[in-house]
C-alpha positions as a Markdown table, in Angstrom:
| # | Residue | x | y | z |
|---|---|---|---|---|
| 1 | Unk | 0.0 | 0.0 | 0.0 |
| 2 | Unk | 2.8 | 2.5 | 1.2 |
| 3 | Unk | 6.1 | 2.5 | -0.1 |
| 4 | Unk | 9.1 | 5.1 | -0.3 |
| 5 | Unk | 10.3 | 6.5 | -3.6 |
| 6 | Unk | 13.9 | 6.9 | -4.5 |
| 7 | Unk | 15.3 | 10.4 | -5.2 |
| 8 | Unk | 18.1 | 9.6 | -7.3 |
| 9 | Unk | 19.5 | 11.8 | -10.7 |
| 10 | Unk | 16.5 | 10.9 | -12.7 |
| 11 | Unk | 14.1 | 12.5 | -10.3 |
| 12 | Unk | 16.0 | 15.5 | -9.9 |
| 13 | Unk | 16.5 | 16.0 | -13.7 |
| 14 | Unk | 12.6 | 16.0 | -14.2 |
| 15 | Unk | 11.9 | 18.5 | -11.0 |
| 16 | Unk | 13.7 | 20.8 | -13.0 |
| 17 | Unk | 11.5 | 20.9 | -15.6 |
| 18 | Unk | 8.2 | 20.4 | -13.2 |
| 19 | Unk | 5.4 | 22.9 | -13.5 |
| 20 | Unk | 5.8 | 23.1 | -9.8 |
| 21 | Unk | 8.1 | 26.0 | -8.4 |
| 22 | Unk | 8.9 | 25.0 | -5.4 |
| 23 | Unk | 12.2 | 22.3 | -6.2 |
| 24 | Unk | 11.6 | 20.5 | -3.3 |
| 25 | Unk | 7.9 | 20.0 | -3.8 |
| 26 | Unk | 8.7 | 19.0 | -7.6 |
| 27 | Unk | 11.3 | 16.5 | -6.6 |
| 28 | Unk | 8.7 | 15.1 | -4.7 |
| 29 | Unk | 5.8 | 14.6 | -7.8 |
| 30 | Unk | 8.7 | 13.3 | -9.9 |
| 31 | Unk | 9.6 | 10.8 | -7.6 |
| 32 | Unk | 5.7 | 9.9 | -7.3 |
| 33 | Unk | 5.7 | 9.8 | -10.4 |
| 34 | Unk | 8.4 | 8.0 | -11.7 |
| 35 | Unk | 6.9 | 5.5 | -9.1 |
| 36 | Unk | 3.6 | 5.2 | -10.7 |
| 37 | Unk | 2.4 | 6.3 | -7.9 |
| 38 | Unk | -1.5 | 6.4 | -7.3 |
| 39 | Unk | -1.4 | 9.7 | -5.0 |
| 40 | Unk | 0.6 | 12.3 | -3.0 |
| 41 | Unk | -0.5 | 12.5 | 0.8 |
| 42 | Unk | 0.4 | 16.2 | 2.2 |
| 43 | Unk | -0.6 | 19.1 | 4.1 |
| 44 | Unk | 0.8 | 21.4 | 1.6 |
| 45 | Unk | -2.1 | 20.9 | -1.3 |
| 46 | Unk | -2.1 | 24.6 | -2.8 |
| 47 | Unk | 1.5 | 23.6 | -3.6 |
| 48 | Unk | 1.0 | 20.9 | -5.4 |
| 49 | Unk | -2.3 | 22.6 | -8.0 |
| 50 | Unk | 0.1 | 21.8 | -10.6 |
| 51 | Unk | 1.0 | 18.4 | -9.8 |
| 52 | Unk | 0.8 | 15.6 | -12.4 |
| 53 | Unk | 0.0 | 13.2 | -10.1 |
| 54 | Unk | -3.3 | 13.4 | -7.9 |
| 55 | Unk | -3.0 | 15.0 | -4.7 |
| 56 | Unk | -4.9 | 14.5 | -1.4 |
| 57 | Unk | -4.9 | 15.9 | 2.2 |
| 58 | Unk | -4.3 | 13.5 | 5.1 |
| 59 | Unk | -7.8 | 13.6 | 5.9 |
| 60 | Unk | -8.9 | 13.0 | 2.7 |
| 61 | Unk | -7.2 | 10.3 | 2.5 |
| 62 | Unk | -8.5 | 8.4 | 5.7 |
| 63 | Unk | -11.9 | 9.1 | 4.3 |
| 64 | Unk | -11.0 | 7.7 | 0.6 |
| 65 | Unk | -9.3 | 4.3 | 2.2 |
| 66 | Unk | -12.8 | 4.1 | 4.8 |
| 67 | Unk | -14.9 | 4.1 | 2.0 |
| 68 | Unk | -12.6 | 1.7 | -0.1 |
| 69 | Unk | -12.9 | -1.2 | 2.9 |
| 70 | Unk | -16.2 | -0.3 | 3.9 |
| 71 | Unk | -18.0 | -0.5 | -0.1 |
């Protein structure tokens, strides 16, 4: 269900060139999604409007995974 992405030279070659300004924040999609990763979990959403992978909130996510077990 959870796993942790690497951040190696590929990753930080495509933040670069992320729609996201924040380097940090685009190091983070890129290594999402160079994961094929299904979604981001974070605080920081307005950060992340740009993202090409889908974003949720923490709480949002508790809710999505409820429903999932409980459908």
């Amino acid at each position: 269900m959870f796993e942790i992405a690497p951040v190696n030279r590929p990753v930080l070659e495509q933040a670069l060139h992320s729609k996201i300004t924040d380097f940090e924040d685009a190091v983070l999609e890129q290594a999402a999604r160079l994961m094929a990763v299904d979604v981001i979990v974070t605080r920081n959403i307005k950060d992340f409007s740009k993202s090409t992978v889908a974003v949720l909130d923490p709480i949002e996510l508790i809710s999505t995974v409820k429903t999932a077990f409980h459908a």
